[in-house]
C-alpha positions as CSV (number, residue, x, y, z in Angstrom):
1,X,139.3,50.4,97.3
2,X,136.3,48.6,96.2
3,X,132.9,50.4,96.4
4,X,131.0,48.8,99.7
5,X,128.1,45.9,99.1
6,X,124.4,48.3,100.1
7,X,122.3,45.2,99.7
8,X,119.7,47.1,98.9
9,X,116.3,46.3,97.0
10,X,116.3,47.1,93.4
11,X,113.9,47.7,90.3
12,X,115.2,47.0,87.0
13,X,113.7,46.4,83.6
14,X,115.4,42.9,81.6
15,X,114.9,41.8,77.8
16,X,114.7,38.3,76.8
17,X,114.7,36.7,73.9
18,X,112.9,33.6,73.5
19,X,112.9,31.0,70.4
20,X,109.9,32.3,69.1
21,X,112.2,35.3,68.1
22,X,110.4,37.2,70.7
23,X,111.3,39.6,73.5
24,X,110.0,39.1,76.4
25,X,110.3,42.5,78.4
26,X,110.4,42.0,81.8
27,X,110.3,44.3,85.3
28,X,112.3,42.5,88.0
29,X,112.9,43.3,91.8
30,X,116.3,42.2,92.4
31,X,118.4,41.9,95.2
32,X,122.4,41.5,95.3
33,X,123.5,38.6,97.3
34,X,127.0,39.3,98.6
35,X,128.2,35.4,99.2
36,X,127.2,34.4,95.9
37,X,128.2,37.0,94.3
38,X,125.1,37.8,92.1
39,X,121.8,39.6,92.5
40,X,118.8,37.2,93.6
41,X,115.5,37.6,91.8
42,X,112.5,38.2,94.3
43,X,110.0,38.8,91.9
44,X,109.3,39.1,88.1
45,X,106.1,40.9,86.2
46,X,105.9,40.3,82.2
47,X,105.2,43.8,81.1
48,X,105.5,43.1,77.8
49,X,106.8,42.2,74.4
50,X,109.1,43.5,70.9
51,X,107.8,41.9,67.7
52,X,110.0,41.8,64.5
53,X,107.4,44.4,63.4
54,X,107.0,46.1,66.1
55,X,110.4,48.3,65.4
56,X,111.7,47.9,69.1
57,X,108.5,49.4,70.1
58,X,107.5,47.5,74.0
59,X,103.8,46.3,73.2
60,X,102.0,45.9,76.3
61,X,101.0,42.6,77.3
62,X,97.6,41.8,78.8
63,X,97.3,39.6,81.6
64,X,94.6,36.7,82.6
65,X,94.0,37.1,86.3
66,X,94.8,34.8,88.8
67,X,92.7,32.4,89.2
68,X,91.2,32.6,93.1
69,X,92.6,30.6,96.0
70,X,90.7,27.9,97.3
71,X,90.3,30.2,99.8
72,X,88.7,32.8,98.0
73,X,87.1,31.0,95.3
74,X,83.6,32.0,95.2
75,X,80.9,28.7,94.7
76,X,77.1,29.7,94.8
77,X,73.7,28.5,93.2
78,X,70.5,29.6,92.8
79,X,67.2,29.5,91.0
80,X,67.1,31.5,87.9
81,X,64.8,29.4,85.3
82,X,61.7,31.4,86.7
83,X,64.3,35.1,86.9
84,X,65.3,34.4,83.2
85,X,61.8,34.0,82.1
86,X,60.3,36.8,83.8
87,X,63.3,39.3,82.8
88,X,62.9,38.1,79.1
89,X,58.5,39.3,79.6
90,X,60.3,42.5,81.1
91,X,62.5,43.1,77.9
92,X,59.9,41.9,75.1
93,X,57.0,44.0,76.6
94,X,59.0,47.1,76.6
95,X,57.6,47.2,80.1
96,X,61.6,47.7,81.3
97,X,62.3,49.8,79.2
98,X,59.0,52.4,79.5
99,X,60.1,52.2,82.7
100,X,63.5,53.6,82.5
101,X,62.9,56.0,79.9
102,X,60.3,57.8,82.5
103,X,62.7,57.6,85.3
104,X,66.3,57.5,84.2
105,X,68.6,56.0,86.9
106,X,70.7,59.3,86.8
107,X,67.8,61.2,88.2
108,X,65.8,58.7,90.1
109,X,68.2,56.3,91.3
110,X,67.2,52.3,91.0
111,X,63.6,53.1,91.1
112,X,62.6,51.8,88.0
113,X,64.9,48.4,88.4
114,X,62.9,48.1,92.0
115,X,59.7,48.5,90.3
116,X,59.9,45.8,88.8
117,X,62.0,44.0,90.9
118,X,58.3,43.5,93.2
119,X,56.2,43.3,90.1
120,X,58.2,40.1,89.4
121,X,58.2,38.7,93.2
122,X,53.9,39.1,93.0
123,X,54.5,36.9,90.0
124,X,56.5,34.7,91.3
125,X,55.2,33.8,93.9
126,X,51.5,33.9,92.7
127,X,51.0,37.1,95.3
128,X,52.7,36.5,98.4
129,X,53.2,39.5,101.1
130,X,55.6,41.6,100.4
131,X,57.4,40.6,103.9
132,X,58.0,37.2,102.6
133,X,60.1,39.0,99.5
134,X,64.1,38.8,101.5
135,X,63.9,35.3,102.4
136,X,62.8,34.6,98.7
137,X,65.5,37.1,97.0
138,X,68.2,34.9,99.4
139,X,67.0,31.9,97.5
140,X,67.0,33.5,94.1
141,X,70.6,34.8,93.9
142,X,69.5,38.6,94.6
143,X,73.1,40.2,95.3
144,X,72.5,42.2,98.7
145,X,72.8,45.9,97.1
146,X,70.4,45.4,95.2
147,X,67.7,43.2,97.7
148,X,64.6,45.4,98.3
149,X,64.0,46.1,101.8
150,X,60.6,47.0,103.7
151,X,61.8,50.1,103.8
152,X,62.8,50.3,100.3
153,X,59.4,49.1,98.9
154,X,58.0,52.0,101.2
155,X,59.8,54.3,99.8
156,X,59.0,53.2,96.2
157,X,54.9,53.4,96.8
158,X,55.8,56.8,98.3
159,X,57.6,58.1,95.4
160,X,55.5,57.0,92.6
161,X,52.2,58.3,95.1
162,X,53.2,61.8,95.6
163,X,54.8,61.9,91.4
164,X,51.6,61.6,89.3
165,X,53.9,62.6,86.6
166,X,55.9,59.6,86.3
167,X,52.6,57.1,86.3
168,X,50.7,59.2,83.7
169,X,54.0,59.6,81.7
170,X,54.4,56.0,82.0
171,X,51.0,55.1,80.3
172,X,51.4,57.3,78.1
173,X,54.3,55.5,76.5
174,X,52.6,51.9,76.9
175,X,49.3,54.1,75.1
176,X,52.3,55.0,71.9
177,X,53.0,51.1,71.7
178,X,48.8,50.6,70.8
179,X,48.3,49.4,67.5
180,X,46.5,52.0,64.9
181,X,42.7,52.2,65.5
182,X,43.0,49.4,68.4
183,X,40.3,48.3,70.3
184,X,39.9,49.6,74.0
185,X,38.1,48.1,76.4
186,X,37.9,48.7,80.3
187,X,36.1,47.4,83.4
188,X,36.1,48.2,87.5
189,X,37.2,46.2,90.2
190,X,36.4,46.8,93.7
191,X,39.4,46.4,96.7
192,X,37.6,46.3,99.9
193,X,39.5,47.9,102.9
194,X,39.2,47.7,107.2
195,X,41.4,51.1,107.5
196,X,39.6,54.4,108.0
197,X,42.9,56.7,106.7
198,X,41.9,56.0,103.5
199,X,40.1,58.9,101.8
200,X,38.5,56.9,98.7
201,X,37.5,54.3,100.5
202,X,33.5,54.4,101.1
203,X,30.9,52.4,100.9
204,X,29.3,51.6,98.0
205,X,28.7,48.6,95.2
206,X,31.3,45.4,96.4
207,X,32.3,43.2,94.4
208,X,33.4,41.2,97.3
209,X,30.4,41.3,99.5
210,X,32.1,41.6,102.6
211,X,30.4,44.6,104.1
212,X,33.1,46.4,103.9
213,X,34.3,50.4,102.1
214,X,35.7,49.7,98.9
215,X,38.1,51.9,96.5
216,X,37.2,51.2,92.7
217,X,40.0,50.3,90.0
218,X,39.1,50.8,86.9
219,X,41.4,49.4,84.5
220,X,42.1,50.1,80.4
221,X,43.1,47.1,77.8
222,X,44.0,46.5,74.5
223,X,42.2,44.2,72.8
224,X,44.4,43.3,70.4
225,X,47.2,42.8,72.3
226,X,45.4,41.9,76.0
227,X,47.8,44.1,77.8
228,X,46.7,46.8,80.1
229,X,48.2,50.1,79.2
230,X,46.5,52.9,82.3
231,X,44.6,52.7,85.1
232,X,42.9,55.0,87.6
233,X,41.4,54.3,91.4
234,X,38.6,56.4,92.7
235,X,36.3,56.6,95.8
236,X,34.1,53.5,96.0
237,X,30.6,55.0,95.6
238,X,30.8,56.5,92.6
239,X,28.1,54.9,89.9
240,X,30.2,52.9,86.9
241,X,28.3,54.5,84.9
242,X,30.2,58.0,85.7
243,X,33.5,56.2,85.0
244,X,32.5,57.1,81.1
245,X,33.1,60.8,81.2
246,X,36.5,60.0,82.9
247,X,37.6,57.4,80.6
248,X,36.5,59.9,77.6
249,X,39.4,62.0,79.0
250,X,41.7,59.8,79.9
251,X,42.0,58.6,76.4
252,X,42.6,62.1,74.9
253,X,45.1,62.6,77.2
254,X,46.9,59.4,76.0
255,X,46.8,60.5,72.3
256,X,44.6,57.7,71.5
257,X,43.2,58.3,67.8
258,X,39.9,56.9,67.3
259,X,39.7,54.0,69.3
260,X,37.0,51.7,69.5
261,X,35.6,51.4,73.2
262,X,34.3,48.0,74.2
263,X,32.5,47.6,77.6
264,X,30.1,45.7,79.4
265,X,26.0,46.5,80.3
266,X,27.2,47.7,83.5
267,X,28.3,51.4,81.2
268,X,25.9,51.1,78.9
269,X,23.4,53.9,80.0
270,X,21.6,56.5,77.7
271,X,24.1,59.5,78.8
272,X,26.8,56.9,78.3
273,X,25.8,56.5,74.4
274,X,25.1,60.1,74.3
275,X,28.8,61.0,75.8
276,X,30.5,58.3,72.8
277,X,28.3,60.5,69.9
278,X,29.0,63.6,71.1
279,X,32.8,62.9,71.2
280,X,32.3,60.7,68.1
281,X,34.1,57.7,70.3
282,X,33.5,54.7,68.3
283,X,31.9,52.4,71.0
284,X,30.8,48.4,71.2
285,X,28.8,47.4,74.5
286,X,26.9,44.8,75.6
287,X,23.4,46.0,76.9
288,X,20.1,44.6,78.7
289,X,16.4,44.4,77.7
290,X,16.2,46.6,81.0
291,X,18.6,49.5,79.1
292,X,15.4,51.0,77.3
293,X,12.3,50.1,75.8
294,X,13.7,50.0,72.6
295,X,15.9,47.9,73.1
296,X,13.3,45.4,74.8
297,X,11.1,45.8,72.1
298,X,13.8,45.2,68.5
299,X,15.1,42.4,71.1
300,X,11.1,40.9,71.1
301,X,10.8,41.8,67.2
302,X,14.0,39.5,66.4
303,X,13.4,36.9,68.6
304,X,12.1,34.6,65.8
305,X,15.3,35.1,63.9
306,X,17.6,33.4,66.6
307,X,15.8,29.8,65.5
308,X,16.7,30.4,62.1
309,X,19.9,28.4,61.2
310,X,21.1,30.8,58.2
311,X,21.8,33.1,61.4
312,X,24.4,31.4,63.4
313,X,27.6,32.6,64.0
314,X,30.0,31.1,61.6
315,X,33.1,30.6,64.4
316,X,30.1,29.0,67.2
317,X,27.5,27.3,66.1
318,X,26.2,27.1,69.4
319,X,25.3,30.9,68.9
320,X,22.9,32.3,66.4
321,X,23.1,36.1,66.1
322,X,21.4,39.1,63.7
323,X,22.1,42.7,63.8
324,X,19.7,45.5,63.0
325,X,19.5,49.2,62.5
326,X,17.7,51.1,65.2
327,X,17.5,54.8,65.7
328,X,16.0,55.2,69.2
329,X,14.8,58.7,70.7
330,X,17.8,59.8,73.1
331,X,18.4,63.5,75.1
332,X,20.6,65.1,77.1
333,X,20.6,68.2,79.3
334,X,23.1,70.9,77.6
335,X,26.1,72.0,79.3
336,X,26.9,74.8,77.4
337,X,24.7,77.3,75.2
338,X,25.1,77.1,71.4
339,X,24.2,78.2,68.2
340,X,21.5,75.5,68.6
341,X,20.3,75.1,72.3
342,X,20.7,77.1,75.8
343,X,22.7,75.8,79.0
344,X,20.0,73.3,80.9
345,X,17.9,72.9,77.7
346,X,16.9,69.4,76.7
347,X,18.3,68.2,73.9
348,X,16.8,65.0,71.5
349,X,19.0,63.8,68.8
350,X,17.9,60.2,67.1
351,X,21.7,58.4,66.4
352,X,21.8,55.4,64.1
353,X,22.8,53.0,66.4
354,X,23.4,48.8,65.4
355,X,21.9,46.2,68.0
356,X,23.1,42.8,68.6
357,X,21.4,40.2,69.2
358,X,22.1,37.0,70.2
359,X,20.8,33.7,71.6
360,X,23.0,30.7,73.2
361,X,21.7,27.5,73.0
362,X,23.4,26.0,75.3
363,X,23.1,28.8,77.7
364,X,19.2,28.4,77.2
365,X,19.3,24.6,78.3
366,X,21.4,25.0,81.2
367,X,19.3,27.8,82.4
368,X,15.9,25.9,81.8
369,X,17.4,23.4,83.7
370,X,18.0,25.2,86.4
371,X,14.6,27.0,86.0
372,X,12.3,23.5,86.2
373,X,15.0,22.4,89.1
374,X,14.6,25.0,91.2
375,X,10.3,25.1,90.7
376,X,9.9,21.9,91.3
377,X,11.8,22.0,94.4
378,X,9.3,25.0,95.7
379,X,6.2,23.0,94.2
380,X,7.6,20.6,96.5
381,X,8.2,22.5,100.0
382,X,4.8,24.0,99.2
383,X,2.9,21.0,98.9
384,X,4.9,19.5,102.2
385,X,3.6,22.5,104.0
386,X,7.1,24.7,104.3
387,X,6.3,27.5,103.1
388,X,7.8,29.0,106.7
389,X,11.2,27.7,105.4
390,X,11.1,29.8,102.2
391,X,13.4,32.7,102.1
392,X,12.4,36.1,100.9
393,X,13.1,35.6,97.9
394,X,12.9,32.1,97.2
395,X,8.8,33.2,98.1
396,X,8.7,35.8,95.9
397,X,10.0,33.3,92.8
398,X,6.7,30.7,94.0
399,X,4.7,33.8,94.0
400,X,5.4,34.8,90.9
401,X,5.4,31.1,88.9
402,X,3.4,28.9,91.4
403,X,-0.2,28.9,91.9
404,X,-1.5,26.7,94.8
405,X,-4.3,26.3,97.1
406,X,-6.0,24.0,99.9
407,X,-8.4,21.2,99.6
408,X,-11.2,20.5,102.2
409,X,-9.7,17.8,103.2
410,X,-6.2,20.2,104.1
411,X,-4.1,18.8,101.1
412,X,-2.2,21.5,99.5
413,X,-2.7,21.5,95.7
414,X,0.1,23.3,93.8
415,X,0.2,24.4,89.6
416,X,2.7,26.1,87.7
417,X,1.8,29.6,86.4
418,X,2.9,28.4,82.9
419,X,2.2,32.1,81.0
420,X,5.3,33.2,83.5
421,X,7.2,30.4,83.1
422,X,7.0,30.5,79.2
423,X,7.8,34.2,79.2
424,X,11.1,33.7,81.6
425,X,11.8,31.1,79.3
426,X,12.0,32.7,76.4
427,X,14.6,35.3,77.7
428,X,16.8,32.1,78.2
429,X,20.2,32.7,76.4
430,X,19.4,35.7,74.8
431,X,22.6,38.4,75.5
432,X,22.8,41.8,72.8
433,X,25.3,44.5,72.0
434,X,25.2,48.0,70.8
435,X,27.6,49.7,68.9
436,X,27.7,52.7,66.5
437,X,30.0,51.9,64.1
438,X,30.0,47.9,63.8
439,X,27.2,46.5,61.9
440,X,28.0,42.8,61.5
441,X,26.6,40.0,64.3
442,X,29.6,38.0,64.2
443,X,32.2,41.0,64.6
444,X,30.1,42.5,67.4
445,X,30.3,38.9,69.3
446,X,34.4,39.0,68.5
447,X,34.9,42.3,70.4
448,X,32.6,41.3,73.6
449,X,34.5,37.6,73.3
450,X,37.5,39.5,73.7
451,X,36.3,42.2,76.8
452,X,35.7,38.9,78.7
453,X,39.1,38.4,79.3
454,X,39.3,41.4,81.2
455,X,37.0,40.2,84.0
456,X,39.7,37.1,84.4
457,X,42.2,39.5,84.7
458,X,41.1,41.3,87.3
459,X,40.7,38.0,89.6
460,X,44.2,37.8,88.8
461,X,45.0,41.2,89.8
462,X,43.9,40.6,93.3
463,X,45.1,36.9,93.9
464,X,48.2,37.2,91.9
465,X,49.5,40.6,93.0
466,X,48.3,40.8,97.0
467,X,45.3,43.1,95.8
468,X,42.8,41.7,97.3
469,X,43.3,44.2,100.5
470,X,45.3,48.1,100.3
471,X,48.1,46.8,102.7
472,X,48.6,50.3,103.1
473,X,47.2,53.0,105.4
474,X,48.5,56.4,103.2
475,X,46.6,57.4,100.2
476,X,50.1,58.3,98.2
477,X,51.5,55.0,99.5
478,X,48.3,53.2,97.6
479,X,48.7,55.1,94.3
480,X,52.3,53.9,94.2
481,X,51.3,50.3,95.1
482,X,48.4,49.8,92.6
483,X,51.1,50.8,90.3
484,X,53.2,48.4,91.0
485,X,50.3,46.1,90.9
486,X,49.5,47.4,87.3
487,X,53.2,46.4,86.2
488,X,52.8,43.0,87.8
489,X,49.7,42.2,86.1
490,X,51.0,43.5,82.5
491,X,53.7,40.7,83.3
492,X,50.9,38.2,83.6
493,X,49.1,39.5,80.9
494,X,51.8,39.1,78.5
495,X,52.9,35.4,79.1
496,X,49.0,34.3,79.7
497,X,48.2,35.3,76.1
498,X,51.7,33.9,75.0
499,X,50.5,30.5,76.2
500,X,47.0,31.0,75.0
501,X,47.9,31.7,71.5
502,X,50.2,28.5,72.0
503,X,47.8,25.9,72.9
504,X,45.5,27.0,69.8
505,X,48.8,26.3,67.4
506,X,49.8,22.9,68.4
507,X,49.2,19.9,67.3
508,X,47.6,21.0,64.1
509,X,49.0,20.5,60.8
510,X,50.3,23.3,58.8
511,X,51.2,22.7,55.4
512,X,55.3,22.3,56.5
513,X,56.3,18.9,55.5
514,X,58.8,19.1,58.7
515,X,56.4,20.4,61.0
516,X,53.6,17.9,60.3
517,X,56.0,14.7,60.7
518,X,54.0,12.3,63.2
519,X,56.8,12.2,65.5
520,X,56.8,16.7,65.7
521,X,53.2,16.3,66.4
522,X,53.5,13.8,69.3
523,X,55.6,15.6,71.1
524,X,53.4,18.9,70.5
525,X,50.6,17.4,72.1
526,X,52.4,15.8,74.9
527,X,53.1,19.7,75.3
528,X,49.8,20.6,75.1
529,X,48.0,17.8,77.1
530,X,51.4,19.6,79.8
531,X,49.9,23.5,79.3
532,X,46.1,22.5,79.5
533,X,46.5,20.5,82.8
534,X,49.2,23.3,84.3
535,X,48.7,26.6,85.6
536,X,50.7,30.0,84.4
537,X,51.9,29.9,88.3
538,X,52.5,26.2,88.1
539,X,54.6,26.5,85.0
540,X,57.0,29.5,86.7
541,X,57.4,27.3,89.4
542,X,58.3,24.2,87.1
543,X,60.8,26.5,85.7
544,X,62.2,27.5,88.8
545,X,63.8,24.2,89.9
546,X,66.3,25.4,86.7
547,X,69.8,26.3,89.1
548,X,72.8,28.3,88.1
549,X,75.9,27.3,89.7
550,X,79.3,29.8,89.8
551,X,82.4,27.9,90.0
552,X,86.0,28.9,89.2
553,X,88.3,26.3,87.2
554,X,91.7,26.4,86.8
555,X,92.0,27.7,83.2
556,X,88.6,29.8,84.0
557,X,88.1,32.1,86.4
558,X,84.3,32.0,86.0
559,X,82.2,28.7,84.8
560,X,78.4,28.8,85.0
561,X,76.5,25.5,84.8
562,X,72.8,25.4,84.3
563,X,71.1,22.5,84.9
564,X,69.3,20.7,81.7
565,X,65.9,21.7,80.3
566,X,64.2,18.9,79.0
567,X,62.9,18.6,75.0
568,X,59.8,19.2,76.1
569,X,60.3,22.1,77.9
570,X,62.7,23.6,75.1
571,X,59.8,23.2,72.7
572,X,57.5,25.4,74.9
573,X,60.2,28.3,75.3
574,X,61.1,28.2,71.7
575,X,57.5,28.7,70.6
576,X,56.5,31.5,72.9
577,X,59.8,33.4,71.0
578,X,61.7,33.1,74.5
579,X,65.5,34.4,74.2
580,X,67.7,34.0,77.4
581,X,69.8,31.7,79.2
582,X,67.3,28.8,80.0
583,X,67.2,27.8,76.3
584,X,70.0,28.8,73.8
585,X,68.1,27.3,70.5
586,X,65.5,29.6,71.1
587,X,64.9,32.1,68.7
588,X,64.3,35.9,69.5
């Protein structure tokens, strides 16, 4: 009796052998189909293959996905000229990677990615409200795990407030990445506030005007490379001249050997000098005629010199400039009783110090300009019979430079006080620095040339990063967020010098045959005339209209089109050493 039909569903493994001389080892769900006699095949999976050399040995087979339905496939686009460019500053500042090495994602989560995450969305946007940050993640391609919240930028300003650890750790590694013996420099900002929660903010100097308590920022740069590398906030009352002592510290701490401290008059103060000696800090700063009365009276010896035109500066001829010795009489009150001196005593030393001096001539025009302007207009008012008009201090000025008086007949007679005038005059265009260790006019005006940038840097900070107000009413919450700030503005700092340096290189001959072809240096001053009428926010945004498009093809799962970049614009990214999607000539 024959066995009965189960018709059941069945598993079996088949070999075939193709022409190739291959087999083809297959896994098969069969099924046996009683009127035809035979077992039908409901599905087949290739799970492999035998090779002649393969000694019957099944070598696995791997398999190319599926590609999606057409109702799965996935088709998106988004902006990402403006994300490639910022993540490339991230990864060729080190500023990403300082980042994670001070707070690794297996102990702190995303923290660091979110960090800068926001630094880049201030960039971005050229320092829009963080509540405007979802809407512009949508349009940027931000996958939705890894969007940032209000809640999530919360809770990043609240971690990094109440962790001074991981921002002083944090400088300290951007401090390690200083050139040898570089050349510091720092200045204060002031960040006026309407909340009363916040315990540094009290009234004092604003920068702002606005009537308002401010909270001081005093921030710390390279001068070689123009990035910022640590910062500190503190109440806003406290004198900048105080902020020395501090910033004596704050170097030490950072393991900074030797560095040269550049700053401007506003630290330049007879403890301040005496602070740099004692803790042999080689320093450069500019300084007033009002700063001592030695320095008013080399400044009145070496006037004559500055109309002397062996004097001027090499690099500006507008600028004529001589440096001299001076050992000025300077004391201090002890802090601490020594071999030499008791705790309170009063201390004289006599430092060899080098002054700067320097005159601008065009400075000195534009000033007496506005000088003769600005008198004859009072002459003017005067003689008309407003004085009543006059503000306090615009009286004060006639006063000082105007001599006038009445005629019988009532007709107001008004002279200039020309002694006054010539001494104000000859004041005009005059600037100096101190140092004690530089020695040389020209290399003195380098170093305060460079400090300047700063100040633009800090106008930056509060338009380009939403600092102009706390936006915050927790003192923690506002350490973490003037971090954040601090990242975003390293960002800046980085491409702004990038493009700098750029505009300075092109269209100049270099000695390269190639490179000094007429056509080359056309089209590098069509890309110049581009960078000098075009803002650093203006070029991010010119960038940003680059899309990325995600498709899925038949033979490939994934294909990503970017749109074109002109010539133009692959020149710029190729000479500020930009490596990244947007341009795949350029060179790292």
């Amino acid at each position: 009796m024959a066995r009965p039909i189960k018709g059941d569903i069945r598993v079996e493994t088949t070999k075939v052998r193709k022409s190739d001389k291959l087999t083809y080892v297959y896994e098969r769900t069969v099924k046996y189909n009683p009127k035809l006699r035979r077992n039908e095949i409901l599905s087949s999976k290739l799970i492999g293959k035998i090779t002649p050399d393969s000694n019957g040995e099944v070598i696995p087979t791997k398999f190319r996905a599926k590609p999606k339905t057409k109702e799965s496939q996935e088709i998106s686009r988004h902006h990402m000229g403006m994300m490639s460019l910022l993540e490339w500053v991230g990864t060729a500042t080190g500023i990403d990677d300082d980042l994670k090495q001070v707070m690794p994602e297996e102990v702190y989560g995303p923290l660091a990615d979110r960090i800068s995450a926001i630094a880049r969305f201030w960039i971005a946007t050229g320092g829009d409200s963080l509540p405007d940050m979802y809407a512009w993640q949508v349009k940027h391609g931000i996958s939705p795990e890894k969007m940032i919240s209000e809640d999530i930028y919360h809770d990043v300003f609240e971690k990094l407030g109440t962790n001074e650890s991981l921002i002083q750790n944090y400088f300290r590694l951007r401090a390690s990445r200083l050139d040898s013996r570089d050349s510091i420099a720092y200045d204060i900002t002031t960040i006026s506030t309407y909340s009363d929660s916040l315990s540094q903010a009290r009234y004092g100097y604003n920068k702002e005007h606005d009537g308002l308590p401010t909270i001081k920022v005093l921030t710390l740069y390279s001068l070689n490379t123009e990035q910022p590398f640590a910062y500190w906030s503190q109440p806003g009352n406290i004198p900048d001249s105080i902020c020395v002592e501090n910033a004596l510290k704050q170097l030490d701490f950072l393991d900074i050997d030797k560095p040269m401290v550049v700053t401007d008059n506003g630290f330049c103060t007879q403890d301040n000098i005496v602070s740099y000696i004692q803790d042999h800090t080689r320093f450069a700063s500019r300084i007033t005629r009002n700063d001592g009365k030695w320095v008013s009276d080399t400044i009145d010896k070496h006037l004559p010199d500055l109309d002397d035109i062996n004097n001027v500066i090499d690099f500006d001829e507008d600028i004529a400039g001589v440096c001299t010795t001076v050992r000025p009489m300077l004391s201090y009150t002890a802090k601490y009783t020594s071999a030499n001196h008791k705790k309170g005593e009063h201390v004289s030393l006599t430092p060899r110090l080098y002054l700067g001096i320097f005159r601008s001539r065009s400075r000195r025009f534009e000033a007496e300009r506005i000088l003769t302007k600005e008198l004859y207009e009072l002459k003017r008012m005067i003689e008309e019979g407003k004085e009543d008009l006059l503000s306090e201090a615009a009286m004060n000025k006639a006063i000082k430079y105007l001599n006038w008086s009445s005629s019988r007949s009532g007709k107001i007679k008004v002279s200039f006080n020309k002694e006054a005038v010539d001494e104000a005059k000859k004041y005009m265009g005059i600037f100096s620095m101190c140092s004690n260790r530089v020695n040389s006019a020209s290399e003195l005006l380098k170093l305060g040339r460079k400090r300047e940038h700063i100040e633009d840097m800090f106008e930056l900070l509060k338009q380009k990063t939403d600092g102009n107000k706390p936006r915050v009413h927790d003192s923690d919450r506002l350490r973490g967020r003037q971090f954040v700030q601090f990242i975003a503005l390293s960002y800046y700092d980085y491409l702004y010098k990038k493009i700098k340096d750029l505009k300075s290189k092109l269209g100049k001959p270099n000695g390269d045959a190639k490179h000094d072809l007429k056509q080359n240096l056309k089209e590098e001053n069509s890309l110049l005339k581009w960078l000098r009428n075009t803002s650093l926010n203006e070029i991010l945004q010119w960038f940003d209209a680059v899309d990325l498009i995600r498709l899925t093809g038949k033979k490939h799962q994934n294909l990503n089109l970017i749109t074109e970049t002109t010539k133009r614009d692959r020149m710029f990214l190729e000479n500020i050493g930009y490596y990244g999607e947007l341009n795949h000539t350029a060179k790292a």
